[in-house]
ROVEX-71232 format. One record per residue (C-alpha): residue number from 0; residue in one letter; x, z, y. Coordinates in steps of 0.2 Angstrom, whole numbers, plus 5000, padded with zeros to 4 digits. Last residue first. Layout:
BEGIN
+-----+------+------+------+------+
|  nr | rest |   c1 |   c3 |   c2 |
+-----+------+------+------+------+
| NUM |    a |    X |    Z |    Y |
...
+-----+------+------+------+------+
END
This chain:
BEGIN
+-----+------+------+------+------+
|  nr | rest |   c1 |   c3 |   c2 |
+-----+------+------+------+------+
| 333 |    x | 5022 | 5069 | 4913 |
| 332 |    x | 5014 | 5054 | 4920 |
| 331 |    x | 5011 | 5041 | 4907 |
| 330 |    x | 5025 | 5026 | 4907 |
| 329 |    x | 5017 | 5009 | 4912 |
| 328 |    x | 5018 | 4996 | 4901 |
| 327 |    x | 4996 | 4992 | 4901 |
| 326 |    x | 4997 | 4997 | 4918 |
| 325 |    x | 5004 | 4982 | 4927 |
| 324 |    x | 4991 | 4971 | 4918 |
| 323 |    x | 4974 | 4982 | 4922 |
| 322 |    x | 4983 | 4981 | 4941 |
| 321 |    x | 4985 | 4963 | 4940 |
| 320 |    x | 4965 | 4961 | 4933 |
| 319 |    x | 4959 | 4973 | 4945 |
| 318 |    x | 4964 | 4965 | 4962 |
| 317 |    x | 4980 | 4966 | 4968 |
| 316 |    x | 4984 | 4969 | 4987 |
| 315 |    x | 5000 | 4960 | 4990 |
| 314 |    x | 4991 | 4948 | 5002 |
| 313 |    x | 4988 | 4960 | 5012 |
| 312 |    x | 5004 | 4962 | 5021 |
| 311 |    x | 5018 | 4951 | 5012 |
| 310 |    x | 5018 | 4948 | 4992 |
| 309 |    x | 5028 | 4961 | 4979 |
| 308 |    x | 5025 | 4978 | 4985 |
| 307 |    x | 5007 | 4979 | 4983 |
| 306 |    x | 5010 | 4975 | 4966 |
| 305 |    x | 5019 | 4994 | 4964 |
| 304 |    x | 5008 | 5001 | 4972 |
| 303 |    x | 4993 | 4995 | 4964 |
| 302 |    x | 5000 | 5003 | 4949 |
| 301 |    x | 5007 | 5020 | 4955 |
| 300 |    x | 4986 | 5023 | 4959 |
| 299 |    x | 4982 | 5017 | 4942 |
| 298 |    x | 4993 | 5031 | 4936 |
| 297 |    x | 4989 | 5043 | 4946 |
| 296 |    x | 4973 | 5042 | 4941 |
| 295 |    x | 4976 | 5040 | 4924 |
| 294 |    x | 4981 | 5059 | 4926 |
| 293 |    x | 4977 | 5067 | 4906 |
| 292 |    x | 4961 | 5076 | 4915 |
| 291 |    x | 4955 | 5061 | 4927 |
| 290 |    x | 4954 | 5050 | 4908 |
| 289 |    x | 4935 | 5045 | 4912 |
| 288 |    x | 4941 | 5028 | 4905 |
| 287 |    x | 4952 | 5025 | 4920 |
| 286 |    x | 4938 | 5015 | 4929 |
| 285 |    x | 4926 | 5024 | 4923 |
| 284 |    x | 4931 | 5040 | 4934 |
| 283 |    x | 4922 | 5032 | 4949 |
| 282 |    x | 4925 | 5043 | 4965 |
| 281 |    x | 4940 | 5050 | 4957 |
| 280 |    x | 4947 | 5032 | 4953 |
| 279 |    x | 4944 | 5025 | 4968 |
| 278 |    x | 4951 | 5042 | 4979 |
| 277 |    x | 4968 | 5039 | 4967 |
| 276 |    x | 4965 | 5019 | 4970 |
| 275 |    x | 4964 | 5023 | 4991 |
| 274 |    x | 4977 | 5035 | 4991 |
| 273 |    x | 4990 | 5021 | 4982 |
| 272 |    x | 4985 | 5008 | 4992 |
| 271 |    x | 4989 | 5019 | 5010 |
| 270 |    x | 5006 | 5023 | 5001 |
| 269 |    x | 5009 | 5005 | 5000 |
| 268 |    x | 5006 | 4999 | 5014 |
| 267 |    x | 5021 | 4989 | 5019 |
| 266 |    x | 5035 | 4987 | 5006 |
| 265 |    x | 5034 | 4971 | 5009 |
| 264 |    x | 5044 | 4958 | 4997 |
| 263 |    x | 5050 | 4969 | 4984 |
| 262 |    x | 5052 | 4964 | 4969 |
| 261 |    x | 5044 | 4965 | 4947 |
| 260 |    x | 5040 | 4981 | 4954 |
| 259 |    x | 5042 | 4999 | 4943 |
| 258 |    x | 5028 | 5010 | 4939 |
| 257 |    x | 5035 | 5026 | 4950 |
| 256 |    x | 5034 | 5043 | 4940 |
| 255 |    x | 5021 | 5058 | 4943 |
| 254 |    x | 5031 | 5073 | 4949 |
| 253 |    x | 5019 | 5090 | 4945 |
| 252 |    x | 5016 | 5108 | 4956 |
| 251 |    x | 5003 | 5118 | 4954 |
| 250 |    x | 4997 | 5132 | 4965 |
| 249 |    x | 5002 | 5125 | 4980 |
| 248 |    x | 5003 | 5137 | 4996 |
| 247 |    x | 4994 | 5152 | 5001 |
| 246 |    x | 4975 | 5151 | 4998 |
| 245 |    x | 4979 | 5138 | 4985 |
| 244 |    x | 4983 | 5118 | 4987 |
| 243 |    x | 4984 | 5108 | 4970 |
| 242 |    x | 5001 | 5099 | 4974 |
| 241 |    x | 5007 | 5081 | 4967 |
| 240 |    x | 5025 | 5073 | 4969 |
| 239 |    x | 5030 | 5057 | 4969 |
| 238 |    x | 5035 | 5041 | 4962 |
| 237 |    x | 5054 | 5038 | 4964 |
| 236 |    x | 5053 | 5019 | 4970 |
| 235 |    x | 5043 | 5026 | 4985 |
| 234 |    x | 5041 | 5044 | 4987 |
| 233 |    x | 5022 | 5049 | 4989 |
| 232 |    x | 5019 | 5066 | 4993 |
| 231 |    x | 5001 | 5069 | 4985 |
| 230 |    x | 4991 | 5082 | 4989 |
| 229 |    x | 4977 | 5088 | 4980 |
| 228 |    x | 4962 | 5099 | 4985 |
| 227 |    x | 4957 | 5115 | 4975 |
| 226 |    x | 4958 | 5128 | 4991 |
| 225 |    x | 4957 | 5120 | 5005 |
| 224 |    x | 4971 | 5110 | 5014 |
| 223 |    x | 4985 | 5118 | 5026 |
| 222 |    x | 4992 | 5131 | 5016 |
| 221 |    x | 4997 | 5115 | 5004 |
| 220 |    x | 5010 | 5111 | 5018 |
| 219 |    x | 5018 | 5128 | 5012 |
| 218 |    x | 5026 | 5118 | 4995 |
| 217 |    x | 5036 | 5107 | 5006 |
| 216 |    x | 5043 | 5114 | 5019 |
| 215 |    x | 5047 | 5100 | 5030 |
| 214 |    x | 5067 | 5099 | 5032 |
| 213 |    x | 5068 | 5081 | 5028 |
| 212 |    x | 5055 | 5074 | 5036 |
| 211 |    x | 5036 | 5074 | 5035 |
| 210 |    x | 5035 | 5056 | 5038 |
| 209 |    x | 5046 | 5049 | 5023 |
| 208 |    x | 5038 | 5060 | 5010 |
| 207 |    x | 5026 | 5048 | 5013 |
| 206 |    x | 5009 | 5057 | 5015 |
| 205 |    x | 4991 | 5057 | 5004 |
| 204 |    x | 4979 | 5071 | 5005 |
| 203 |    x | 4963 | 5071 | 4994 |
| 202 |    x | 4949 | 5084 | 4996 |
| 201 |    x | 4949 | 5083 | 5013 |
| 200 |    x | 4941 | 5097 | 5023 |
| 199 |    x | 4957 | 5103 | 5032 |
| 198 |    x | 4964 | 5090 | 5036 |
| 197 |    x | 4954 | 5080 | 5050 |
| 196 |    x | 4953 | 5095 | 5056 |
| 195 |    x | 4970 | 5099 | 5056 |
| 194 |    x | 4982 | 5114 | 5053 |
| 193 |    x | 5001 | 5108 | 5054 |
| 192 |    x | 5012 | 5092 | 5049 |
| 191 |    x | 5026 | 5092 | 5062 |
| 190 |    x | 5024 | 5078 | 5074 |
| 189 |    x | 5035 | 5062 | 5070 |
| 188 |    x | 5040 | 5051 | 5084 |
| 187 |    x | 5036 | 5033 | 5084 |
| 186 |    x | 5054 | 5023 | 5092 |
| 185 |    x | 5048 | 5018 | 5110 |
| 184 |    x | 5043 | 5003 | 5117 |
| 183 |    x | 5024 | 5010 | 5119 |
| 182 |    x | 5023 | 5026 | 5115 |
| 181 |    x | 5015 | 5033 | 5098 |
| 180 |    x | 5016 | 5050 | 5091 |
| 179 |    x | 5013 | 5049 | 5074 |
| 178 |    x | 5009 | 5064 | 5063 |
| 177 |    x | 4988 | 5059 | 5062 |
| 176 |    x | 4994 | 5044 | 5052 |
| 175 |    x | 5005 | 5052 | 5040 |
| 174 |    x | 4990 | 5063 | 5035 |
| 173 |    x | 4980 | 5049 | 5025 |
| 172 |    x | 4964 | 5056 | 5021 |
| 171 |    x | 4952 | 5058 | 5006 |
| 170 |    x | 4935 | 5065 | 5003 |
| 169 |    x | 4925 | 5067 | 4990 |
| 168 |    x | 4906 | 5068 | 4998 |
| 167 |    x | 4894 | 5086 | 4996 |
| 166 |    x | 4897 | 5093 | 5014 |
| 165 |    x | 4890 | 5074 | 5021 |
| 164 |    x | 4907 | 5065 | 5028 |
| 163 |    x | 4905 | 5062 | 5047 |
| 162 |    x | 4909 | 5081 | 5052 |
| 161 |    x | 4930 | 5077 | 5050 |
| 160 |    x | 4925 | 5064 | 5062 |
| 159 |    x | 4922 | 5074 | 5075 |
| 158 |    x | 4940 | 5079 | 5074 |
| 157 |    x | 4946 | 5060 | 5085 |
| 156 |    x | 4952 | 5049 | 5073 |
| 155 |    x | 4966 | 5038 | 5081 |
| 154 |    x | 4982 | 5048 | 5076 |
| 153 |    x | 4991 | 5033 | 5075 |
| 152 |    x | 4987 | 5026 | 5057 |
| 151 |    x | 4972 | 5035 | 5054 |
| 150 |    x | 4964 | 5031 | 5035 |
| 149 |    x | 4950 | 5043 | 5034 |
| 148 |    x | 4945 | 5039 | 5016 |
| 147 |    x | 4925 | 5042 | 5012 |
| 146 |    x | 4916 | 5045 | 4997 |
| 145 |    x | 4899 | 5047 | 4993 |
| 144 |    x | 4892 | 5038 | 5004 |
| 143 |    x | 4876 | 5048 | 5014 |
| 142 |    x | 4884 | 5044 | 5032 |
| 141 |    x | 4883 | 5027 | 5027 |
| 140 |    x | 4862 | 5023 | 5032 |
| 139 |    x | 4865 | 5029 | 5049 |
| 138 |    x | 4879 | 5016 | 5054 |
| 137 |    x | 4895 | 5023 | 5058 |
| 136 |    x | 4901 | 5017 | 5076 |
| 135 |    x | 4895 | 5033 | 5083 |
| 134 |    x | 4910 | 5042 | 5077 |
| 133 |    x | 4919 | 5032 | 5090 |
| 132 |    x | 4939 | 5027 | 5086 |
| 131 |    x | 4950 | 5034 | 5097 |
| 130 |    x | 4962 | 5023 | 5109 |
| 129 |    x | 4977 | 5017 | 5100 |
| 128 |    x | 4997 | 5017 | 5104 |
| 127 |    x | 5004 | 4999 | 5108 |
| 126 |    x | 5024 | 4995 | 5105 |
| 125 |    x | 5028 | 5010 | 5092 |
| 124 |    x | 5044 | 5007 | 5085 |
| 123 |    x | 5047 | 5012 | 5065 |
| 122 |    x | 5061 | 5014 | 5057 |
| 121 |    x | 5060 | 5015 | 5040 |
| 120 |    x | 5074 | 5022 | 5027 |
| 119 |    x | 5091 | 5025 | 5024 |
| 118 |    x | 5095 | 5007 | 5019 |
| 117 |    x | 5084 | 5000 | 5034 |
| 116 |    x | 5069 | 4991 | 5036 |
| 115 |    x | 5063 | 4991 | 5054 |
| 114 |    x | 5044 | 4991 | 5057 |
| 113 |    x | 5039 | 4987 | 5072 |
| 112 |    x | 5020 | 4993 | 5076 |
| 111 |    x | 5005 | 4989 | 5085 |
| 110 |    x | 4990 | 5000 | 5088 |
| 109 |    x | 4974 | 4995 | 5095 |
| 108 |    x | 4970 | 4994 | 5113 |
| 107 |    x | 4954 | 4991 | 5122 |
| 106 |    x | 4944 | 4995 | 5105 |
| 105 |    x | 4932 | 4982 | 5097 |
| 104 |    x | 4925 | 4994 | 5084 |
| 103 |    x | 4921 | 4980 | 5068 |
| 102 |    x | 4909 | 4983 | 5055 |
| 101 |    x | 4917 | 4976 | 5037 |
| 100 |    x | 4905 | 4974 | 5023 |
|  99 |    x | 4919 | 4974 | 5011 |
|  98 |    x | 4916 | 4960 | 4996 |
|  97 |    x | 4934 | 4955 | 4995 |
|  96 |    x | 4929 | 4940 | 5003 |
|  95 |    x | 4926 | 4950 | 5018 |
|  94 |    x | 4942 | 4961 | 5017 |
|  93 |    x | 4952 | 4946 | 5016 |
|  92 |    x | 4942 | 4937 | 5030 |
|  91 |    x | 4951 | 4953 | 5042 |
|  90 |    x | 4964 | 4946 | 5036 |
|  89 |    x | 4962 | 4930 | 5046 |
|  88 |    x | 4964 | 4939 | 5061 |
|  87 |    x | 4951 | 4936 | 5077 |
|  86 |    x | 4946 | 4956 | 5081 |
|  85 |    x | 4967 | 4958 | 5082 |
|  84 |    x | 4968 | 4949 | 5098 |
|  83 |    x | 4953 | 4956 | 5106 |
|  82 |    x | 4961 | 4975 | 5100 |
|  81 |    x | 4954 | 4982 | 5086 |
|  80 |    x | 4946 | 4996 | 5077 |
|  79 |    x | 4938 | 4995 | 5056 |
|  78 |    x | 4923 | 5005 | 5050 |
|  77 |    x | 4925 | 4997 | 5035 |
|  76 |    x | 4912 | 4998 | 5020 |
|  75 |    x | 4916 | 4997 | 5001 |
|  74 |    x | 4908 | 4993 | 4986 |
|  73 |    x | 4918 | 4999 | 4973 |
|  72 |    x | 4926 | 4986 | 4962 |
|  71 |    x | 4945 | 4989 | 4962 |
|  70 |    x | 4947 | 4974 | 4975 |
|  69 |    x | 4935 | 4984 | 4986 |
|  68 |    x | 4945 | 4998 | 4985 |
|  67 |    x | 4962 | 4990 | 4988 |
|  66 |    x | 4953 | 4979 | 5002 |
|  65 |    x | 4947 | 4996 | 5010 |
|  64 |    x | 4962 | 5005 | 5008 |
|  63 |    x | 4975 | 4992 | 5016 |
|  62 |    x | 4965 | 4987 | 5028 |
|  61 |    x | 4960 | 5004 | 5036 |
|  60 |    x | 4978 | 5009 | 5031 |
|  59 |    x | 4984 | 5000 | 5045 |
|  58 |    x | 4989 | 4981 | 5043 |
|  57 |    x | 4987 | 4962 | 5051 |
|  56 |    x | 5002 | 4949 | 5053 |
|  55 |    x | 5008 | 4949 | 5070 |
|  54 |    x | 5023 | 4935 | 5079 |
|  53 |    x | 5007 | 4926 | 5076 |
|  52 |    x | 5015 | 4909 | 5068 |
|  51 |    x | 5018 | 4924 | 5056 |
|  50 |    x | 5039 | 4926 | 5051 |
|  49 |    x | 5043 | 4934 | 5065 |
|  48 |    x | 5031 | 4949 | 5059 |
|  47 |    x | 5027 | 4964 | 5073 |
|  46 |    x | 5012 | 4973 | 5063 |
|  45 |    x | 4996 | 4972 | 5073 |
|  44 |    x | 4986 | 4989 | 5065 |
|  43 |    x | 4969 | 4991 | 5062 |
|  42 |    x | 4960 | 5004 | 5069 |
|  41 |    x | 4953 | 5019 | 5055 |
|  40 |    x | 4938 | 5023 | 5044 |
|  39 |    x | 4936 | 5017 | 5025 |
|  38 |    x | 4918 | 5021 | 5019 |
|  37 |    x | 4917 | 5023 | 4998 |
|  36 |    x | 4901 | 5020 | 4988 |
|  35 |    x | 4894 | 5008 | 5002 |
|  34 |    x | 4874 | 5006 | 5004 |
|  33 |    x | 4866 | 4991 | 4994 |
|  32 |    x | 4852 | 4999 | 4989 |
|  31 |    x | 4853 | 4999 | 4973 |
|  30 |    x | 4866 | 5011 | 4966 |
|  29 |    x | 4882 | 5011 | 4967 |
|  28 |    x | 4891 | 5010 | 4950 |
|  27 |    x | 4881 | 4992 | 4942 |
|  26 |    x | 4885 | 4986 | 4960 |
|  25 |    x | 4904 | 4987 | 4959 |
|  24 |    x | 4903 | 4979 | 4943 |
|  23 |    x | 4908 | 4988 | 4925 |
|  22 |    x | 4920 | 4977 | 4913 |
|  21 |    x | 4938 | 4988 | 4919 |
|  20 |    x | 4929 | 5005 | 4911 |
|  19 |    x | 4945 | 5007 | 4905 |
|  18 |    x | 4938 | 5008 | 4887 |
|  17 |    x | 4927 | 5021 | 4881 |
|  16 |    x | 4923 | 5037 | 4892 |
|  15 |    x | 4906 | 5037 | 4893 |
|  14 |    x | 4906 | 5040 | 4910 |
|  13 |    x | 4914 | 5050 | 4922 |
|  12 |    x | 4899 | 5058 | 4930 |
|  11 |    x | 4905 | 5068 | 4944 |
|  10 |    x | 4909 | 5086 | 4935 |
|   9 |    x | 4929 | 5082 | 4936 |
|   8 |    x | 4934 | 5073 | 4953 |
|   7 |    x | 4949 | 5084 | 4955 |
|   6 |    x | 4944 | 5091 | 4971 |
|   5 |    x | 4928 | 5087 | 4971 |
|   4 |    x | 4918 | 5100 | 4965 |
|   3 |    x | 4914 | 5107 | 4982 |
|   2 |    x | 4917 | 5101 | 4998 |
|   1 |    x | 4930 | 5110 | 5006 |
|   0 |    x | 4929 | 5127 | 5017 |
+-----+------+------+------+------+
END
């Protein structure tokens, strides 16, 4: 079963409705206490860069989703696994500065990835596979959140975690993550999607058309969520398509269109910034004016993409200004 009412985010409290709801602080939506409205889960990711003094620059979704929804002004917490050599990275002060209360896991062995551009698509080489990520590194007072984004990039959650959320918390989760098969010095194989715990309670599923393949049978991967949640299979420069799941298969079916880049520098990350803003903007509606019904969301979302694109690693993360910029010309999904 999923968690109720939040499969389109409508019935949450989505504001008055003026505006973009850009002017609202990350503070004036949470509450007062102080606890995270969004908890990001995952191990960051050394991304082989021979550009880096490093030879590494910093990624996973963790870091792309928790600065993307920081930037966006929830306030966010990151359950974030490394290695000792990535617990040091400058990116990690990003996420800080951002205004993420960032908890590290240090981990024996975190991922780390070569990722080979090509004209036919990404190639990907796994050099480090991950251990699991603890449930028990999630302090007591975030288990209430009220939305969380289970951002595995090497199948690195273990299923307990798909307990963590309370039954009543939106709920969104990267699947291209939990289909890698990592080996060290080999290229990542890609496990075909299937039921997963991790899955099957999220109200919000996000994959690269990419990592399912080209002979995944699209419109059946929606037998594998509960009834109501969206899937989104994101596809680059030609925007995507968007799935309300049913007993047995999608039960709607819609393309979104791409906001085009000014260039691309990194294409790195940019269907984990693109989850994180369409969880962003269903957790706290405002910031599209409460327009979830005329799909702002996905519009936001496709926003932060495509800025995402045009700096290297994190830096291309924009914060809401860019994005309020990039969507003014944007074309409305249709």
């Amino acid at each position: 079963m999923g968690r109720a009412g939040n499969g389109t985010g409508e019935g949450r409290g989505e504001g008055n409705g003026k505006g973009e709801g850009w002017g609202a602080t990350a503070g004036e939506r949470n509450g007062r206490d102080g606890s995270p409205q969004v908890v990001v889960v995952g191990a960051a990711a050394r991304d082989i860069a021979p550009d880096d003094p490093r030879g590494w620059r910093l990624g996973g979704g963790v870091a792309y989703s928790a600065l993307t929804t920081a930037r966006l002004g929830l306030a966010t917490g990151a359950i974030v696994g490394v290695d000792r050599e990535a617990a040091t990275a400058d990116e990690l002060d990003l996420l800080r500065d951002a205004g993420v209360d960032v908890r590290i896991v240090p981990l024996e062995r975190s991922p780390v990835f070569d990722n080979v551009e090509t004209p036919e698509g990404r190639i990907q080489l796994g050099h480090v596979p991950s251990d699991p990520l603890p449930t028990d590194a999630v302090p007591d007072d975030w288990r209430a959140a009220p939305a969380w984004i289970l951002a595995a990039v090497a199948d690195e959650l273990p299923a307990a975690w798909a307990d963590v959320p309370s039954r009543t918390a939106l709920v969104g989760a990267g699947w291209q993550g939990l289909l890698r098969e990592v080996i060290g010095g080999e290229r990542v194989r890609r496990r075909a999607p299937g039921p997963s715990p991790i899955i099957a309670p999220a109200d919000v599923v996000g994959v690269s058309r990419d990592d399912l393949g080209p002979d995944a049978p699209v419109r059946e991967l929606c037998r594998f969520l509960h009834r109501d949640a969206t899937l989104v299979l994101t596809q680059g420069d030609q925007g995507g398509l968007v799935m309300s799941a049913g007993p047995d298969g999608a039960t709607a079916m819609y393309r979104y269109p791409a906001i085009p880049s000014a260039g691309i520098v990194d294409p790195t990350g940019a269907g984990d910034v693109f989850l994180a803003a369409l969880v962003a903007a269903r957790a706290e509606p405002r910031l599209v004016g409460g327009r979830l019904g005329q799909r702002f969301d996905l519009r936001l979302a496709a926003a932060v993409a495509s800025l995402v694109l045009e700096d290297r690693g994190l830096l291309g993360v924009p914060d809401r200004s860019a994005v309020r910029r990039r969507m003014a010309p944007g074309r409305r999904v249709v």
